[in-house]
C-alpha positions in Angstrom: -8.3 -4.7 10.3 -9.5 -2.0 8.0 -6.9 0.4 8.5 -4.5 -2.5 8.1 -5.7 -2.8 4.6 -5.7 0.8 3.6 -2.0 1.2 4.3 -0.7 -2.5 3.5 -0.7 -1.9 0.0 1.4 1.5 0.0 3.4 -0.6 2.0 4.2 -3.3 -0.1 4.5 -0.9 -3.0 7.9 0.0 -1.2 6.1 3.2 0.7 7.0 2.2 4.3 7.3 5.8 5.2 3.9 6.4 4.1 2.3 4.0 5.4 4.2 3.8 8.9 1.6 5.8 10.8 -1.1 3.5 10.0 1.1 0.6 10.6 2.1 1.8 14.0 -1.5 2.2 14.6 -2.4 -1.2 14.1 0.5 -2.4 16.2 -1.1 0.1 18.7 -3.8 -1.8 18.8 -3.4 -5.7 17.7 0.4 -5.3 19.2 1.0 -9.2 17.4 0.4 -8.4 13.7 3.6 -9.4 12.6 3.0 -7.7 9.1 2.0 -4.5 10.8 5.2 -4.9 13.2 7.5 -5.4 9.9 6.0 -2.6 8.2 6.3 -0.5 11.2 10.2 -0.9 11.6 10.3 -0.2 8.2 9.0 2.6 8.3 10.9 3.6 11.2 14.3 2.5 10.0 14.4 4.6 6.9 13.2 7.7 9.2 16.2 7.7 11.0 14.5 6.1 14.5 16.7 3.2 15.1 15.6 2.1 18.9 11.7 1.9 17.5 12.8 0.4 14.0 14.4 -2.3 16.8 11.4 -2.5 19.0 9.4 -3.7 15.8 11.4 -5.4 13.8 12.5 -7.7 17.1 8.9 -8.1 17.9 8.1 -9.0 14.0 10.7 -11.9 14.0 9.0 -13.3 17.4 5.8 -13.4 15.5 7.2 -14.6 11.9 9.6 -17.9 11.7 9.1 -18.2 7.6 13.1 -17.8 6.8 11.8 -15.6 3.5 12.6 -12.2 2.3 10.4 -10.5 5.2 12.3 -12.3 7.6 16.0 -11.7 5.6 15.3 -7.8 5.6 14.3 -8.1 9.1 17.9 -9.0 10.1 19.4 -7.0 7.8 18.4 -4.1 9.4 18.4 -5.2 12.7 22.4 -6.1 11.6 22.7 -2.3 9.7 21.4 -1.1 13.7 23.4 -3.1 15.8 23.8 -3.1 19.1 
């Protein structure tokens, strides 16, 4: 949980690239933290790694049903990806 909070708020500052490593570490180990998970695909979206950005973005929106903005972006990217 502590390293969750050290990167969460680069994060949500818009630094997903940043604070990807230390997202993809807490998905490494608590492999259901759906914020983690959306951070994490994030991160690895706007790095240029599609099939991981997939793996955690699919694995966020099995975690998270709240149809918000988190959820929105989710799909968006997972629609920018395709198949």
């Amino acid at each position: 949980m502590v390293v969750f909070e050290v990167g969460h708020p680069a994060a949500d500052a818009g630094d997903d690239v940043g604070a990807g490593p230390l997202m993809e570490l807490v998905v490494e180990f608590w492999p259901n933290h759906y914020m983690a998970l959306c951070h994490a695909g994030d991160a690895s979206f706007e790095v240029g790694d599609a099939p991981r950005a997939r793996d955690y973005l699919e694995r966020f929106l099995q975690e998270y049903k709240i149809e918000d903005g988190w959820w929105s972006n989710a799909h968006a990217i997972l629609s920018e990806i395709g198949d």
